[in-house]
C-alpha positions in Angstrom: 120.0 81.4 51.6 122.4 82.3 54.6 120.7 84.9 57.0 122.9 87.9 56.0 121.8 87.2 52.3 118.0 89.0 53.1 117.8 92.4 52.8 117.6 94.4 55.7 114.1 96.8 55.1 114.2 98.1 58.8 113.8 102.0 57.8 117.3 102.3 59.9 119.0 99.4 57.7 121.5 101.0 55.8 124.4 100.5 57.9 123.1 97.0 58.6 124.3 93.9 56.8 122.6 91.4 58.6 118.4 91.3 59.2 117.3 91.2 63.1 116.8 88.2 64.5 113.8 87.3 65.2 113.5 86.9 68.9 115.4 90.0 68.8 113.1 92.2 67.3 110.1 91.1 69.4 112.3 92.0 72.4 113.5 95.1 71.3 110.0 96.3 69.9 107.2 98.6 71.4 104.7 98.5 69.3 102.2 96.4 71.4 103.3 99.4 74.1 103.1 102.5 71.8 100.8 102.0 69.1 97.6 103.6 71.7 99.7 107.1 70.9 98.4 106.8 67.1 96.7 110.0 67.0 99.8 111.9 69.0 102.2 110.6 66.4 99.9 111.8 63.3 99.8 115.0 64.8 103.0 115.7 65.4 103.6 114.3 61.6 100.8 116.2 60.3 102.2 119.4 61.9 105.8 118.8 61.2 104.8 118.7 57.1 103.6 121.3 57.3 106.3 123.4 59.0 108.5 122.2 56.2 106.6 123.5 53.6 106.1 126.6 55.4 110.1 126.9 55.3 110.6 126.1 51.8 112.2 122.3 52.7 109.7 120.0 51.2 107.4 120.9 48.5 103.5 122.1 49.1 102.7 119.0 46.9 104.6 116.9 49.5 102.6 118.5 51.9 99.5 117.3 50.4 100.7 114.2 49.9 101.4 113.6 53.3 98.3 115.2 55.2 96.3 113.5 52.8 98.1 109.9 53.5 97.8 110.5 57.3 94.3 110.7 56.9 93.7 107.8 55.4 96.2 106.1 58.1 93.9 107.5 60.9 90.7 106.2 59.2 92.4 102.5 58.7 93.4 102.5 62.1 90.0 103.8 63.7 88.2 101.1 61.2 90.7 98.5 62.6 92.0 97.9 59.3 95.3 99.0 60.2 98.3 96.0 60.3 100.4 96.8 62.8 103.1 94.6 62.3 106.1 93.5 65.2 108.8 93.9 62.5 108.1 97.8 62.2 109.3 98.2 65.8 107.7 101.1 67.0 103.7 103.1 66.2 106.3 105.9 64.8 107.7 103.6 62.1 104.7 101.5 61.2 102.6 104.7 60.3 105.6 106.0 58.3 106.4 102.5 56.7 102.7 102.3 55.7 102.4 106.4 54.5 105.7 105.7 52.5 104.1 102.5 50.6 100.9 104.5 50.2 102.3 108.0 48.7 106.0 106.7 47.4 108.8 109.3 47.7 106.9 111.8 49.4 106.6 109.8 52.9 110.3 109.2 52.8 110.3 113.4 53.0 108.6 113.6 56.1 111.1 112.6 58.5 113.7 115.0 56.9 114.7 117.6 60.2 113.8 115.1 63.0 115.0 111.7 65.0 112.7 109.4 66.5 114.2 110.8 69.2 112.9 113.7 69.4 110.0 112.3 67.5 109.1 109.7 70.3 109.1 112.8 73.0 106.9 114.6 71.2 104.3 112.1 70.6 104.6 111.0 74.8 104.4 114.4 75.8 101.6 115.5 73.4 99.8 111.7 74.5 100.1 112.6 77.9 98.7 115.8 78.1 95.2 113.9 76.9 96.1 111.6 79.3 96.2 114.2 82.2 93.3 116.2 81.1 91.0 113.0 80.9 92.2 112.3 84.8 91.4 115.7 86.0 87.7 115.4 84.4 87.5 112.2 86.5 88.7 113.8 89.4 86.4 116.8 89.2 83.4 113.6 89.0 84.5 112.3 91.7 84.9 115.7 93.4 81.0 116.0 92.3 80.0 112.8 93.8 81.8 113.4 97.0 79.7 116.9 97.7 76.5 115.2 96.7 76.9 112.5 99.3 78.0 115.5 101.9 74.6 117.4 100.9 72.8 114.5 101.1 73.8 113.3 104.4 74.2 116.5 106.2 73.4 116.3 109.8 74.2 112.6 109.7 76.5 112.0 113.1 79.2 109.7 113.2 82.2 108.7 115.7 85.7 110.0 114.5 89.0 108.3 115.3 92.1 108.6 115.9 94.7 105.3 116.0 91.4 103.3 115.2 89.6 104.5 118.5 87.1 106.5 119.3 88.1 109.8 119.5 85.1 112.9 119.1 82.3 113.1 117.3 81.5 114.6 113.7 79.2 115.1 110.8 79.6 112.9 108.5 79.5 115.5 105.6 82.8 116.5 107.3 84.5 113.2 106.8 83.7 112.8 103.5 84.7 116.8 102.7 88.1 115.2 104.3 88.5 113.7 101.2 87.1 116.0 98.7 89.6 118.1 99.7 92.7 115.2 99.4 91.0 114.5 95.8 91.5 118.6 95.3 94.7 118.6 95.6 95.3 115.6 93.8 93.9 117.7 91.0 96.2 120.2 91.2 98.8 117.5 90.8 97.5 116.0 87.7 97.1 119.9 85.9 100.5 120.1 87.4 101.7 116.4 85.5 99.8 118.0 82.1 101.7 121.4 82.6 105.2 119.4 82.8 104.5 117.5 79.3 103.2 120.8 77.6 106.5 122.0 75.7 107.8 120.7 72.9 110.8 118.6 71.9 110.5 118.2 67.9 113.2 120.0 66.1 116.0 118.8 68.2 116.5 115.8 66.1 118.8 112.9 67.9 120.5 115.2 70.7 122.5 118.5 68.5 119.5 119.9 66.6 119.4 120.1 62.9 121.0 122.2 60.3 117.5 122.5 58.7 115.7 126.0 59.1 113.3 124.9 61.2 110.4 126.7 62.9 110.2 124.9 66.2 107.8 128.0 67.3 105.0 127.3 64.4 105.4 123.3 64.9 104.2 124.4 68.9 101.0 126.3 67.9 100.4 123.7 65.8 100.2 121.1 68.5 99.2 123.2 71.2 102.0 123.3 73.1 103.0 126.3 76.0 106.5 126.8 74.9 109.8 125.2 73.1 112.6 123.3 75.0 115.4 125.3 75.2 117.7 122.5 75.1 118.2 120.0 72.6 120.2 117.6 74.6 117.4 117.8 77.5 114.2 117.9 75.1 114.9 114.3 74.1 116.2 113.0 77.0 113.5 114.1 79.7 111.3 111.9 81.2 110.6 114.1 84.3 107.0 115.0 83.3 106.1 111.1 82.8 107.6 110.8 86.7 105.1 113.8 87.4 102.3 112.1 86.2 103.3 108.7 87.7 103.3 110.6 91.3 100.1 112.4 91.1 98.9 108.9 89.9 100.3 107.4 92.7 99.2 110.0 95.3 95.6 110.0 94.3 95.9 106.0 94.6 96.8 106.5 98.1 93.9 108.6 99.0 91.9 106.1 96.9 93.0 103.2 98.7 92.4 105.2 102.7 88.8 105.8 101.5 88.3 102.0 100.6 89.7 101.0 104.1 87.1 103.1 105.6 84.5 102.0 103.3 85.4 98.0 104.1 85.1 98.2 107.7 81.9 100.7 107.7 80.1 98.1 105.6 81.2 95.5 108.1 78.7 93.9 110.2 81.0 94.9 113.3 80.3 98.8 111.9 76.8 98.9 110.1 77.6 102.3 108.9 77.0 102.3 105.5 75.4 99.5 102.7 77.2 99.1 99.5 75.1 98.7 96.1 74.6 95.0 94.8 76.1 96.5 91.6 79.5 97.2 93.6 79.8 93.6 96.0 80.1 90.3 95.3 79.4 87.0 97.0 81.1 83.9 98.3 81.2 80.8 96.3 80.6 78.4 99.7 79.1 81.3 101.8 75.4 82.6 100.9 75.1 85.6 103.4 78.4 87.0 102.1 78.3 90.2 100.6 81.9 91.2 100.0 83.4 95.0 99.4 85.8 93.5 96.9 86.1 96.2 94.6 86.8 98.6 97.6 89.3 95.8 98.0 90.6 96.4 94.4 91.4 99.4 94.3 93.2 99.1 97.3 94.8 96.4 96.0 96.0 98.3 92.7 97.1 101.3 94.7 100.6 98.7 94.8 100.9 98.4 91.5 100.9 102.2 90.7 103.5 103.0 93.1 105.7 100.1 91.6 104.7 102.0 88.1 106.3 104.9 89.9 109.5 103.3 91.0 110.1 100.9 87.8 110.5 104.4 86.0 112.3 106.4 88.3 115.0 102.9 88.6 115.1 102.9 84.9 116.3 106.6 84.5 118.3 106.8 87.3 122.0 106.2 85.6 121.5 107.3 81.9 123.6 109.2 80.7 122.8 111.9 78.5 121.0 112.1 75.9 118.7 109.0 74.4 119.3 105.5 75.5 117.3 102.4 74.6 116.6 102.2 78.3 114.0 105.1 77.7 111.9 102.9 75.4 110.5 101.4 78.9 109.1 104.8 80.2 105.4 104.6 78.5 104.3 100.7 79.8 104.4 101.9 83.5 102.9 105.3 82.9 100.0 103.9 80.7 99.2 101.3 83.5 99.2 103.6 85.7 96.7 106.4 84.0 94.5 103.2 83.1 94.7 101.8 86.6 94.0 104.9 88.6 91.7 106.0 85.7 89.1 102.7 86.5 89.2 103.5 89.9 88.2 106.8 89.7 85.3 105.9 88.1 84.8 102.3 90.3 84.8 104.7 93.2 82.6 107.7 92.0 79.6 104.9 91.3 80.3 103.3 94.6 80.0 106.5 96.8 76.9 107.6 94.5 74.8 104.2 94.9 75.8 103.2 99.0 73.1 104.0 101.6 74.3 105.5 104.6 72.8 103.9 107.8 72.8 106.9 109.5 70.9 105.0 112.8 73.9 103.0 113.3 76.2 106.1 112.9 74.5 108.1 115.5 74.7 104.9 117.9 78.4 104.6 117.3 78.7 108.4 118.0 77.0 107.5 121.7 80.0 104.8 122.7 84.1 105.7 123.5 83.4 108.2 125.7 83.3 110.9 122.6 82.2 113.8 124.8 85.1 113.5 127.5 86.7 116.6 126.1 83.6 118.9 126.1 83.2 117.5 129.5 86.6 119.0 130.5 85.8 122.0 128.9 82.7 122.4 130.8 85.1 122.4 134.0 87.4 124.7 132.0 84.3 127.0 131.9 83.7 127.1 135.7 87.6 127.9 135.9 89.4 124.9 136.5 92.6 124.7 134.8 92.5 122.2 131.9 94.9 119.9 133.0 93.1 119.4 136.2 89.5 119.0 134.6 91.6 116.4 132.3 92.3 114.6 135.1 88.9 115.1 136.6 87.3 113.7 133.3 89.8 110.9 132.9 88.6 109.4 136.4 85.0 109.4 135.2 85.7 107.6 132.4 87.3 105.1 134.5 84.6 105.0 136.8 82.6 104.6 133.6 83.9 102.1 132.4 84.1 99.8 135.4 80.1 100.3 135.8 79.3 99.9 132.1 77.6 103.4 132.1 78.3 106.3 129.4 79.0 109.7 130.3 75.2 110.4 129.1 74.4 108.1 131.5 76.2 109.8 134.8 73.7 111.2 137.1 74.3 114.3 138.4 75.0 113.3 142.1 77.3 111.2 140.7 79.3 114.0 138.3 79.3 116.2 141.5 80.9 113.3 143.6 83.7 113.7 141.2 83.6 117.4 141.6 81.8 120.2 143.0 81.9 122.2 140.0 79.4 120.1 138.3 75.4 121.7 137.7 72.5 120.2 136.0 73.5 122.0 132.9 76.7 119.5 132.7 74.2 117.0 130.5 74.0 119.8 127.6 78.1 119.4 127.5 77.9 115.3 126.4 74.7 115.7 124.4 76.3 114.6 121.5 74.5 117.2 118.8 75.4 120.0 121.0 79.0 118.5 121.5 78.7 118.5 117.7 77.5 121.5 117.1 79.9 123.4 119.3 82.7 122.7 116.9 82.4 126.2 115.0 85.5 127.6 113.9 87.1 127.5 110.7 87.3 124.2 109.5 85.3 122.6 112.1 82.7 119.6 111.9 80.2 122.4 113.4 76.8 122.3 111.4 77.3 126.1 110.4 81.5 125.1 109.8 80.6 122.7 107.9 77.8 124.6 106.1 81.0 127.3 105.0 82.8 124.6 103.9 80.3 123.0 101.5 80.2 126.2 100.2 83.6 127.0 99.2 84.1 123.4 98.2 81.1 123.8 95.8 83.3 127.1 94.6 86.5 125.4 94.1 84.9 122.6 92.0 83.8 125.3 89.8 87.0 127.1 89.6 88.7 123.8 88.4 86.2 122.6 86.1 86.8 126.0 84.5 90.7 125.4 84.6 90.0 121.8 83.4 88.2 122.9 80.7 91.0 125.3 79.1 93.9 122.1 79.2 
């Protein structure tokens, strides 16, 4: 029998002759892609039913019919008893192709007043929003696990940098508030992401609407979402909210992957600042005292692949045309990988920064070398009313000197500060002790013991603000 002999079943087949090719329809489907937004797509089903019985379109018994054969969809698919099957091109089609066998007419009712197109929207935007809220909760973990290691720690001194040298001493609390802050505001981004997906496109049908009577308003309390797209042409057509979440994936990657940089060359043997769990290194294969930082190395690694998650979608939507286009099929693959990827990170991380040990004797050593105290030194000059420039000056030459002797500024004597100036007392040690050069750092912000104190404070009050917030998305 010749090809264009078989029937074409494809729910779209009517103004088909001839079946899909094979090859074609493995190409052109996105099942393997799709079928993780199941439980979106029953929703939106569930809720659409019943807006048309609500309005008189379909029957109550319809209704029924399909809520009922839904439920028994979800349960297959939750026991894995489900066959999704290539030919049925799409998660949208294979629950309806299977709801239409299990109820008869009444299935074929369900899709009366709506497009996949507006359809698919619906069941990405709804998808994502879960997708969004399950990110912040990690965030909010890690947040968590960030302030314990701060608490835990406080007092701990360690050399800060600046272009890799050092550059003044701080607590260590304070660098790792550094990043509970980035992590904050990478929070903000992802509500921001689940706020973008939460209106709704269903009613809009393929691009012009419907001459149904729909109530577009019920079918949005029904699911949950904040408001109706205006526009029927832009509901099914936008993909903005998947590039939101994409960003804030990407962003909170990035900080992610600076925190793992820091955390590969603290574990280092030429740093000795910190010890990573067993559970969180590996080993070499040839080398036995290896003890490798890999997944610090992974997810810096995978920060790469999320920002090419990010640009695959925003190249792919860049010429369309209004309104669908089978170009838009590829906007969920990168946006998945990219929740999934920044999603094990989160978590990678939040057990790595709960389980290292902090070597806080090699910290405080590292805080003694570079010179750290140079610019409380100059200040000290500043103090006995030397301009700053000129203490600068005065302070550079010492370091020189310093340096040429081997000696520390801790080390200087203070015949030989006094040689460099006159201005010099015996109080000039208190200015490098490095605690008190610490310590001195009290303004807002600061790495100050009492700054820093503030700012644990108000970082402990933000996380509970935004678990509150978290917890109404």
């Amino acid at each position: 029998m010749e090809e264009n002999e078989h029937e074409n079943d494809a729910l779209w087949g009517g103004r088909f002759e001839d079946a899909p090719a094979e090859f074609t329809q493995v190409f052109g489907a996105s099942l393997p892609v799709d079928k993780r937004m199941w439980e979106a797509d029953i929703a939106g089903s569930k809720a659409h039913a019943k807006m048309l019985g609500r309005q008189g379109i379909i029957s109550e018994e319809d209704v029924d019919a399909i809520e009922s054969g839904l439920d028994r969809v979800a349960k297959q698919i939750e026991d894995g008893e489900f066959d999704f099957e290539i030919e049925d091109e799409d998660i949208h089609m294979s629950i309806e192709r299977n709801l239409t066998e299990d109820i008869g007419a009444a299935g074929g009712r369900l899709h009366t007043g709506r497009s996949r197109n507006d359809q698919v929207a619906t069941d990405t935007r709804l998808h994502c929003k879960g997708l969004a809220t399950g990110l912040a909760h990690q965030l909010l973990d890690l947040r968590s696990a960030l302030i314990e290691v701060a608490e835990r720690e406080f007092g701990v001194v360690m050399p800060g940098y600046t272009h890799m040298q050092k550059a003044q001493p701080v607590l260590f609390s304070h660098h790792m508030l550094a990043y509970y802050w980035m992590f904050t505001r990478d929070f903000k981004r992802i509500v921001a992401a689940h706020d973008a997906a939460d209106s709704l496109p269903l009613g809009s049908a393929a691009l012009a609407g419907t001459t149904y009577p729909l109530d577009r308003q019920l079918v949005a309390d029904e699911l949950g979402f904040a408001s109706v797209i205006p526009n029927s042409m832009d509901a099914v057509s936008d993909r903005d909210f998947l590039l939101d979440l994409d960003y804030a994936c990407s962003v909170a990657m990035m900080h992610l992957s600076r925190l793992c940089e820091e955390i590969i060359y603290w574990s280092s043997d030429e740093f000795k600042f910190i010890r990573l769990s067993d559970a969180y290194s590996t080993g070499s294969s040839i080398m036995p005292q290896k003890k490798n930082p890999d997944f610090a190395e992974l997810i810096r690694g995978k920060t790469g692949r999320v920002y090419g998650d990010l640009m695959g979608l925003l190249t792919t939507l860049k010429g369309l045309p209004l309104a669908y286009n089978k170009d838009m099929q590829e906007d969920k693959e990168g946006v998945f990988d990219a929740v999934d990827t920044l999603s094990d990170s989160l978590a990678v991380m939040a057990g790595m920064l709960r389980t290292m040990t902090v070597r806080r004797d090699s910290m405080r050593e590292g805080a003694h070398g570079g010179f750290m105290a140079a610019t409380d030194l100059a200040d000290y000059l500043v103090g006995k009313g030397i301009p700053f420039r000129e203490a600068h000056a005065i302070v550079g030459k010492l370091v020189l000197e310093c340096e040429k002797a081997g000696k520390t500024l801790q080390e200087l004597t203070l015949e030989e500060l006094q040689e460099a100036d006159r201005h010099f007392e015996a109080d000039a040690a208190e200015a490098v002790d490095i605690d008190k050069v610490v310590a001195r750092r009290t303004t807002e912000g600061g790495t100050g013991h009492e700054a820093v104190q503030v700012q644990l404070k108000l970082a402990v009050e933000k996380l509970r603000e935004d678990v509150a917030k978290a917890d109404e998305l």
